[in-house]
Structures are given as structure tokens and as C-alpha cells.
N, C-alpha and C positions, 0 to 999 in steps of 0.2 A: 700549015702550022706544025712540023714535024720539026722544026731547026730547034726555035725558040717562041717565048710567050715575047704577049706585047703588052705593054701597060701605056695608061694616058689619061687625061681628065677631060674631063666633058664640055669646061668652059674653060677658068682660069684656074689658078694655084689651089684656092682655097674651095672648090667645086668638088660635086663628087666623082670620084676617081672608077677605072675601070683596069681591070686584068684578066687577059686571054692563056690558058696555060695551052703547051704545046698537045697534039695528039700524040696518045703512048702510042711506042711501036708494040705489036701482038707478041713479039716475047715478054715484054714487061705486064702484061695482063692474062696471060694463057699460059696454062699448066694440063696436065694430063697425070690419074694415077689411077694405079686400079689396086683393091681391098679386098681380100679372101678370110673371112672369121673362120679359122679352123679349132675355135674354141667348143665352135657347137652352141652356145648360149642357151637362154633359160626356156622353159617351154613357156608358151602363149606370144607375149612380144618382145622384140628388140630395138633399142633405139641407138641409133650414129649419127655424129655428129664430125663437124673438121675443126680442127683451130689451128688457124699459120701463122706464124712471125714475120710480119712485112720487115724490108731490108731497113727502118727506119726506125727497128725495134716496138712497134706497135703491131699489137694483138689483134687478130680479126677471126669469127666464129660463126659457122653457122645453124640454123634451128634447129632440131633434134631431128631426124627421118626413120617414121616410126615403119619397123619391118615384120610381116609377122610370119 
């Protein structure tokens, strides 16, 4: 399923319907970066976090990652 998805219904017209979407290829899913604070930060803890722009212009973030 790498071309295209597939759609279709289970019985007739007015049945419930189905849709397969295709498997991403691992560029569209994988990234690699790497982060150096050379701010030094506060004493006891620090927390980071990512937030990226999907190409569909929606927001994605994740939980804080407490460092200490």
C-alpha cells in the first residue's frame, strides 16, 4: 500500500464505508537533530520540549523532558 489508499463499503451505497491510507515512506516520518544549551540554564532543573510545523500547517509538541 505505498502507491495509494483504498476506499469501499462493506455492503451497498448506503452501508458503512471503509478507508485504507497508503504507508508513509520513512522520509515523510523521520527526522534527526541534535541540541547543545550553551546558555548554561538555571540551577536544580531544566525542562525541553519540541514543537514542529507539519507541512499542512498544523502544530505538533511534545511533553516537557525534565533534565537535571
Amino acid at each position: 500500500m505505498i502507491g495509494s489508499c483504498r476506499a469501499g463499503f462493506l455492503g451497498g451505497f448506503v452501508t458503512a464505508a471503509y478507508r485504507i491510507h497508503r504507508a508513509p515512506m520513512p522520509e515523510e516520518y523521520e527526522w534527526h537533530i541534535s541540541f547543545r544549551d550553551e546558555a548554561g540554564g538555571s540551577e536544580g532543573c531544566d525542562f525541553y520540549y519540541v514543537r514542529v510545523r507539519r507541512k499542512n500547517d498544523r502544530w505538533a509538541w511534545s511533553s516537557p523532558s525534565w533534565v537535571a
